[in-house]
N, C-alpha and C positions, 0 to 999 in steps of 0.2 A: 579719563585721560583724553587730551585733546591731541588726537593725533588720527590720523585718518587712516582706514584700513587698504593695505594696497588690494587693487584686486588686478589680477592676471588676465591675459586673452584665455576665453572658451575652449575647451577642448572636444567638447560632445554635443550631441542634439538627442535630445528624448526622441524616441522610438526610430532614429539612423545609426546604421552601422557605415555607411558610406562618405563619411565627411569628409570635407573636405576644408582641414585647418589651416586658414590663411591670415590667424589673430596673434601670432605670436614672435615673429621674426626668425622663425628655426628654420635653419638650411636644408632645402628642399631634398638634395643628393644624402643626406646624415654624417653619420662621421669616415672618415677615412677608413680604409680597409685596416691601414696600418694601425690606426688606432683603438681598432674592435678587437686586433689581435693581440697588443698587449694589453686591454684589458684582461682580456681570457688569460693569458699566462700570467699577469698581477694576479690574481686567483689560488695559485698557492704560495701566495705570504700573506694571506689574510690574518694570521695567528700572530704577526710579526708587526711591533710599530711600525709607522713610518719614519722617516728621516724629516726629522723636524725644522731642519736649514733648508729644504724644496730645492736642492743644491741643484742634480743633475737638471731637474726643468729649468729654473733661474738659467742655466749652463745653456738649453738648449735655445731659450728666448733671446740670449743673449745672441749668439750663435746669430742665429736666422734673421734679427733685426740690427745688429750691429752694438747693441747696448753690453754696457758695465753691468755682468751677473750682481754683483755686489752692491747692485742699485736698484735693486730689483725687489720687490714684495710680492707675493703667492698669496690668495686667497681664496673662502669660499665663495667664487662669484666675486663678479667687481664690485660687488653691493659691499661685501664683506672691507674690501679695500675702503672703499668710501663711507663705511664705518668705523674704521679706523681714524679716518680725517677728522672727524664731526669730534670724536672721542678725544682724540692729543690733540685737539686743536681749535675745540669750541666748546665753549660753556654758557653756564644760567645766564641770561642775559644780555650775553654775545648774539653778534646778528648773523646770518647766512645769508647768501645774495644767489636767488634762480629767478630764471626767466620765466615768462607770463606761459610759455608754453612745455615750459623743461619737465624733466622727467621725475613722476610724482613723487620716487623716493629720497629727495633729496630735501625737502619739508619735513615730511616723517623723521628720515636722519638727525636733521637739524633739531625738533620736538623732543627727542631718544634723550640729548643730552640738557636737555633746558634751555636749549639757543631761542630766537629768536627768526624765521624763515623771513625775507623779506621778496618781495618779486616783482621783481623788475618787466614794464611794458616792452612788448618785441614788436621789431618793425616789417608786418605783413609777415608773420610767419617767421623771421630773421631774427636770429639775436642781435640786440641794439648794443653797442659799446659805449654810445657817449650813454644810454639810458643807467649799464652798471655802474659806470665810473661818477655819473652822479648820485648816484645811490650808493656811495662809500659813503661810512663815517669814521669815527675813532674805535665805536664798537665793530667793527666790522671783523670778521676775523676769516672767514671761506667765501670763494664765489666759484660756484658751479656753473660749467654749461656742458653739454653733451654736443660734439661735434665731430662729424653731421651728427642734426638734432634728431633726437624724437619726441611726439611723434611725427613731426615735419618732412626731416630728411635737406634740409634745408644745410646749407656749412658756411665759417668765418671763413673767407680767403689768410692766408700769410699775413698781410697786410696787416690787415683788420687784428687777428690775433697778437700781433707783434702790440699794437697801438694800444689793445686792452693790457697787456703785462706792464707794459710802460708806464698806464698812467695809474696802475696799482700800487697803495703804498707797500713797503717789502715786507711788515709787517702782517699784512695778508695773503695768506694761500688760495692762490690760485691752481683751480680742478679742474682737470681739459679730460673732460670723460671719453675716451676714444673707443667705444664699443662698435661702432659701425666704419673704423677706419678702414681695414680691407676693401669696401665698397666705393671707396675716394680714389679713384686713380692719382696715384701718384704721390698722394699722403703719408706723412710721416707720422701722424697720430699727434702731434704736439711733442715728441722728442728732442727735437731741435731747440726749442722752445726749452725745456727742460736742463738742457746742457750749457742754456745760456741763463738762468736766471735762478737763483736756489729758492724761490716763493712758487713754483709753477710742482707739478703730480702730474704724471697722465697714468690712467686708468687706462687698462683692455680687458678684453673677454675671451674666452674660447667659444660662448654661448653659438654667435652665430656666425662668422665665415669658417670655423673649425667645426660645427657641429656636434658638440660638448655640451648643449644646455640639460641634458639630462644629470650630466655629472657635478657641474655646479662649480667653474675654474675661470679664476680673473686674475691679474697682475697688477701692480704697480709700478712708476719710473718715476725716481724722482732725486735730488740732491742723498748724501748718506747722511745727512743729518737728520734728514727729513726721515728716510728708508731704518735709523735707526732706533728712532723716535715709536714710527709704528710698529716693528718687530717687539718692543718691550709691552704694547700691551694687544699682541698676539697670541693664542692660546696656542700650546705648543703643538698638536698634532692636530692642527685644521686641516690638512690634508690630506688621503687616504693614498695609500703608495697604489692602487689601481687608478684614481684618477690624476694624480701624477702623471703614468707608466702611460695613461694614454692620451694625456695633453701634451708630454714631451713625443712619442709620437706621430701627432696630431700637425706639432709647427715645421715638424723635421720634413714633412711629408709635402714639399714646395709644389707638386706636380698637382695634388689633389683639391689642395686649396687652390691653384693658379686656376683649375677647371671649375668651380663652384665659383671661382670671381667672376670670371668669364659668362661663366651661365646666367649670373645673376646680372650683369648688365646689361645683353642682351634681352632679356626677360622683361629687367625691372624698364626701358627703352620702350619696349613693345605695347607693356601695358600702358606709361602713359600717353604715346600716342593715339591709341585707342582710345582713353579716356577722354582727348582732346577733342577725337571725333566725333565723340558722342556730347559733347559740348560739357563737357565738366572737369571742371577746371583741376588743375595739377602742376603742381610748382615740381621744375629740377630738383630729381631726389640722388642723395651722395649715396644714399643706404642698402637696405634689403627690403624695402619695400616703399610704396606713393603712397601719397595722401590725395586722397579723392574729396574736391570739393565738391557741394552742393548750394542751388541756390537758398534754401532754408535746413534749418532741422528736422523739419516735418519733411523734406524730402529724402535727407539722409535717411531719416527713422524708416522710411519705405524703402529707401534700395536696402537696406540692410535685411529689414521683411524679406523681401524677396530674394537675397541672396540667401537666407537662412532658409526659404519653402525648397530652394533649390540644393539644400544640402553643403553651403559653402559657407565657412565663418570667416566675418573681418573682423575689426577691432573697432566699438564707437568708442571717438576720442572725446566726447563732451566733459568730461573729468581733467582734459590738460586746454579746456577753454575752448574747444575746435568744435561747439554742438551740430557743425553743419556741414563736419568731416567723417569720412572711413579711412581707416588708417589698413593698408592691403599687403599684405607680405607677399613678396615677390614669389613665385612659384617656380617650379621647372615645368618642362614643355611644355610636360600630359595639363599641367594644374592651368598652368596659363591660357591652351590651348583647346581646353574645354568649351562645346558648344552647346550641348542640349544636359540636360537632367536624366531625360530616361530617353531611350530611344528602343519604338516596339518593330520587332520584323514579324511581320506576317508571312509565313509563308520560309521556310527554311533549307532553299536550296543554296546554290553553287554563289549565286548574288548574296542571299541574306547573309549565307556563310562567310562572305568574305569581308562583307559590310562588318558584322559581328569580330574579324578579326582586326579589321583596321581599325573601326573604333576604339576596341579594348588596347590595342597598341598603343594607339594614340592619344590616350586619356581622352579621348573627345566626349566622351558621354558620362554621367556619371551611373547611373543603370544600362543596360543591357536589355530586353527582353523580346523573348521571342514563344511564335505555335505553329504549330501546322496540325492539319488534319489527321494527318497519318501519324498513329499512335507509335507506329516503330519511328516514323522519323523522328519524333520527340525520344524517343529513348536514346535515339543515335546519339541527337544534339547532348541530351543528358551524360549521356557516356564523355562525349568528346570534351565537355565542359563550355560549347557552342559561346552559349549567356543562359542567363533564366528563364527555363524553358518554364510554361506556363500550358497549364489543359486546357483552359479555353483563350478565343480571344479575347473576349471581355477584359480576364484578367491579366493579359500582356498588355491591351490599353489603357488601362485605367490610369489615370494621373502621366500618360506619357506627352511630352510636348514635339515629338516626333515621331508617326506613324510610316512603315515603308511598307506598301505592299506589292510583296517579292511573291505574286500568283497569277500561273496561268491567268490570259487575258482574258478568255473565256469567264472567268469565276472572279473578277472584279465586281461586278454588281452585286454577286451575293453575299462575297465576304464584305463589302462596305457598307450595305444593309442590316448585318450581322454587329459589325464594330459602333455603327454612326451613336445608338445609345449611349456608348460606354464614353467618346470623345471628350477630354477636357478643354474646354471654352481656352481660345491661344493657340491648341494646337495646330501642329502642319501636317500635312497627307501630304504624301509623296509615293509614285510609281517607278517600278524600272519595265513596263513593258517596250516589248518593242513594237508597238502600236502604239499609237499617241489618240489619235480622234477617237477611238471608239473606246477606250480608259474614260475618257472626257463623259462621253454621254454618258457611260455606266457608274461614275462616281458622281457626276455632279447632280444626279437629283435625292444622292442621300445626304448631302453635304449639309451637317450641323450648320445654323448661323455660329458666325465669330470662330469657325474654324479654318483653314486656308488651304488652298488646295492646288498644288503645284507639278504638273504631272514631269518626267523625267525618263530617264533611257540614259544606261551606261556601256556606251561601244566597247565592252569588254564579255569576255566569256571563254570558256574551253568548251570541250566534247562532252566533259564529263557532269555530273549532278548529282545533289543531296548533299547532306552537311559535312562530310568528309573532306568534298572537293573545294569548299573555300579555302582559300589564304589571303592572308593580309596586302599583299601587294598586286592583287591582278587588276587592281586600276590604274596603280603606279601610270604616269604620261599617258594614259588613255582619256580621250574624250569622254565625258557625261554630256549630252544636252538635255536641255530645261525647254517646257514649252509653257511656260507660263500664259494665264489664260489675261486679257484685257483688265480686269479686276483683280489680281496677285498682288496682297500686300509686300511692301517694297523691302519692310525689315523682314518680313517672312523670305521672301527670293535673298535676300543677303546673306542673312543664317545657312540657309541650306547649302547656297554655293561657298560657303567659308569650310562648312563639314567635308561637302565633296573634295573638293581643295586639299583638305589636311588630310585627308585620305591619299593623294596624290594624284588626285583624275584632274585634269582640266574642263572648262565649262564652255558651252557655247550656245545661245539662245534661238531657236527656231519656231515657226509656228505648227501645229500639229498637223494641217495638209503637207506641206512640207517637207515637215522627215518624212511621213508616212510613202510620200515618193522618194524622198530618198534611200529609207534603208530598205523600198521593194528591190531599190537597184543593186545596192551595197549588201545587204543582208539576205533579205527574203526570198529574191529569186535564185542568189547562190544556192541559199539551204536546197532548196526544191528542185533544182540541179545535180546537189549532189545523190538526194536522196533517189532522183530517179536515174542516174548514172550504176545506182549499187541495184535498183530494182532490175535494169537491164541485164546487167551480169550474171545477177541471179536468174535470171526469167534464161536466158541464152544458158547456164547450165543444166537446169531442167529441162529443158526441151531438147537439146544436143548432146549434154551428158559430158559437154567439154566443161573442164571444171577452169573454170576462170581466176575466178578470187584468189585461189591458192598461187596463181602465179603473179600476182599484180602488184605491177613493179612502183615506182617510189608516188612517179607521176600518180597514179590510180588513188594510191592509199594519202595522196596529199591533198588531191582534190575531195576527195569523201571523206577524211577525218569530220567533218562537221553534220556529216547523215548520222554520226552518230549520239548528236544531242538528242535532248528529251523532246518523244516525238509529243507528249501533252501539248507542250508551252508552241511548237511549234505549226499543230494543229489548229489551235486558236488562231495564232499568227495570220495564218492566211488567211481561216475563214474572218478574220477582222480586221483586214487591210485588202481583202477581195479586188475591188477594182484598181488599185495602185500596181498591185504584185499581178494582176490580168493586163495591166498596159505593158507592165514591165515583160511580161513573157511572149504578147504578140509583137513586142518589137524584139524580143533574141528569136522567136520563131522564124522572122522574115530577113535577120544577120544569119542562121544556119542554112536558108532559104539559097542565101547567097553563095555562102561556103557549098555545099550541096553540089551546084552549077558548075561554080569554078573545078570543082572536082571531077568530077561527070564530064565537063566539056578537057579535060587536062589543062585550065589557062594556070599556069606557073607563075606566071607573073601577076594575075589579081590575088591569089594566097598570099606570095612574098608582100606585097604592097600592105597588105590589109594585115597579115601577123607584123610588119617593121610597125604600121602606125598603133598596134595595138600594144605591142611592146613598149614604146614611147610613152603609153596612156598609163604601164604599169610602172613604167617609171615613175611615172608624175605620184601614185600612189604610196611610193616608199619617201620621196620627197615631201608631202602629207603627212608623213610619219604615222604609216599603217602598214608597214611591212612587219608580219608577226613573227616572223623567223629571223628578225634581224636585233641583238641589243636594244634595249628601250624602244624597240616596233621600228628603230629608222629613224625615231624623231629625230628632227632637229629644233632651234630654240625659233617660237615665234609662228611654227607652223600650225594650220590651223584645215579644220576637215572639209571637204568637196561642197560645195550647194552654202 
């Protein structure tokens, strides 16, 4: 039998449970709520025909699009419709007219009844109109186009379509396959069309802007001669009163669909811009998904590799003539917004934790993995559902394309002496100490060749620590800086700050002397302030017996909430910023110096002077948007941090 076998987009990958299916055109969001729930209550009439006239859906198609129920056809799938067509309306020897890139089942169709497939050249991707209309004969009896096409995505204007009906003789049926019309702003599907000329069909689907392809539900529009034509050799009960129950449903339900349109142009916008940026080419797509050009097939065949190592499936179009295409189904946020494969935390405090929650909110990773030393902390992470927790490092890094180490500064060298064997060649190393220069020497003489090593610092944190204390929003508007070294590959530093980003932190680049002065100022010498504020209190209750702390009013317990971070990570701190955080304390030593005097001497007026200008200073810091106690820290849009 000469008839080609369809074959379907991929659904799986040998040994992943994590895929990430972007080969099919199925709607990201699934099907309506409304729609799942009368499935569930179709459930008990299983025992019971269905209504073989598809009356109430006809009724609600009708409804929602303005169309004559009683022009109306139901089937399995719009395939089943356009099985129909080939059937009443083409025979042995009769021709069929598709285009050089239309949709494969419409050859096959035409083969089913002994027609004749003929196919017509498209121009750049475009269906040709003068190319169909010279490609009529006497035999001619169907011309199919899918519009917007697949796999292109490509669409006839008004125009155009009006010109091709025109110059059709009436004897031939004209097929305006409308399966991706929801994705057309503003399109009718070829209804109009249909209401004006009794030789035109439009086909739809519930497949993909209703999220029905698992049920298997398509319509017809077309004259009732036509519509009664294909009713007589329809089998009577091709539709099962469950997917009826939940395609009527499904149309009725304008708010769920109007949101899945919505999502999907924004989406399907985004990717191809991207795609532009990275120099590959992409034609305006009407549909649920781009077509990603390449300059050869050998380079498609490779992006397709590597979106397959990473766990992600598209669709190769070489079978509808496109060998140097990926055909991408538009995704929703998490699918679109993905940036790494696996992403490993080392290290599982308050940072990894929260890292861990934004990513998984965010689809940004497709793995998770994380270790720490302490074997209770990994039980925690275990308990809480953290991500995959892992006994050693080794096997949190194995295969990860982003490494975070979220560990005391102190234990940088050893834990990346520890990982450097396990590194896959590509990967990124990234730090969130708050040290920058001394991360640098202690990572970079384990640094893998071909790995990339971008050190980092996230101006977020609370008091608290361990994997509990993450949540997913505590970078939300807060600053990340990057101190990327002289040598930072440039798609490495992009990637990263795209992840930071979708996490919700903002970026800012500095060099690691730099901050290392700045957050002695901002950071370090606060901590060590506070800490030795609470020592004193304590030290003056022991020694005097007046018990202090129990009386310390808001002021006391707002300046020391931060003595009560982890004294490990802040240990390190200092001893690995030593001389920055020693400049920063002999110059507050010689400001209390001052105060001290002024006090001692009663001058009223150097105090006032020197709290107005310093009040001013803190002004300027909520303006910065770093006030912690204020909505979104104080931000405002555009502000940007001290140095």
């Amino acid at each position: 039998m000469d008839i080609a076998l369809y074959v379907s987009g991929e659904s799986t990958l040998a040994g992943r449970d994590d895929v990430l299916k972007l080969s099919s055109n199925e709607n990201p969001l699934g099907p309506s709520p409304a729609a799942q729930d009368a499935f569930r209550k179709a459930a008990g009439d299983l025992h019971r025909y269905p209504a073989t006239d598809h009356a109430g859906l006809r009724a609600a198609i009708g409804q929602v699009h303005g169309l004559d129920p009683d022009r109306i056809i139901c089937g399995v799938g719009s395939d089943e419709v356009l099985q129909f067509v080939v059937q009443a309306f083409a025979g042995p020897g009769e021709e069929v007219i598709t285009t050089e890139h239309g949709f494969s089942m419409y050859p096959i169709l035409a083969r089913m009844v002994g027609a004749i497939p003929v196919t017509v050249p498209e121009d750049t991707r475009r269906v040709d109109v003068d190319a169909i209309l010279a490609a009529v004969t006497e035999r001619t009896r169907v011309v199919f186009i899918a519009n917007p096409a697949n796999p292109t995505g490509t669409m006839l204007g008004a125009d155009e379509l009006q010109r091709l009906v025109d110059g059709l003789p009436p004897q031939v049926l004209f097929v305006h396959d409308g399966a991706y019309t929801e994705f057309a702003d503003g399109f009718d599907g070829g209804a109009s069309l249909v209401d004006r000329h009794p030789n035109v069909i439009m086909t739809r689907t519930f497949s993909k802007a209703y999220g029905l392809g698992g049920l298997r539900i398509g319509w017809g529009y077309a004259a009732r001669a036509v519509i009664d034509v294909l009713n007589r050799i329809r089998q009577p009960f091709n539709l099962s009163n469950a997917q009826m129950e939940a395609a009527r449903a499904a149309v009725l339900d304008r708010d769920f669909t109007d949101r899945c349109i919505a999502l999907n142009a924004r989406m399907r916008d985004r990717m191809r811009q991207s795609l532009i940026q990275m120099g590959i080419g992409c034609d305006e797509s009407f549909a649920n998904f781009v077509l990603a050009r390449f300059d050869s097939p050998q380079t498609a065949t490779a992006a397709d590799a590597a979106l397959r190592a990473e766990g992600i499936l598209v669709r190769r179009v070489g079978g509808y003539g496109l060998p140097d295409a990926l055909r991408i189904t538009v995704g929703d946020e998490a699918a679109v917004t993905r940036v790494y494969d696996k992403v490993a935390l080392i290290g599982l405090g308050l940072i990894a934790g929260s890292m861990a929650h934004a990513i998984r909110d965010g689809g940004l990773a497709g793995r998770v993995t994380g270790y720490a030393r302490s074997q209770a902390t990994r039980d925690t992470a275990r308990e809480i559902g953290l991500c995959e927790v892992c006994d050693t490092a080794a096997l949190a890094v194995a295969g990860a394309d982003l490494v975070v180490l979220a560990v005391p500064v102190g234990a940088m060298a050893e834990v990346m002496a520890e990982i450097a064997p396990h590194l896959a060649p590509g990967a990124t190393i990234t730090d969130v100490g708050s040290v920058k220069q001394s991360v640098i020497d202690a990572v970079a003489p384990c640094l893998p060749a071909r790995v990339h090593f971008i050190p980092g610092h996230p101006l977020a944190g609370t008091e608290h620590s361990g994997p509990r204390a993450g949540f997913a929003s505590l970078f939300r508007n807060r600053w990340w800086l990057l101190t990327p070294l002289p040598d930072t590959d440039p798609e490495a530093l992009a990637r990263l700050d795209r992840l930071i980003t979708a996490m919700g932190a903002k970026t800012d680049r500095m060099d690691a002397p730099h901050h290392d002065l700045v957050l002695a100022v901002t950071s370090h010498a606060p901590h060590l302030i506070a800490y030795t504020m609470v020592g004193v209190a304590d030290h003056l209750r022991r020694v005097s017996g007046e018990e202090v702390i129990q009386y310390s009013a808001a002021g006391f317990r707002d300046f020391t909430r931060i003595a009560a971070s982890d004294p490990t990570m802040w240990r390190d701190v200092f001893l690995h910023n030593k001389e920055a955080t020693l400049d920063i304390l002999g110059r507050f030593t010689e400001e209390l110096f001052v105060l001290q005097r002024a006090i001692r001497m009663g001058d009223g007026q150097q105090l006032h002077d020197y709290f107005t200008r310093t009040r001013a200073i803190r002004r300027g810091i909520i303006e910065a948007g770093q006030d912690t106690e204020a909505p979104d820290f104080g931000r405002t849009p555009g502000a940007r941090p001290a140095g």
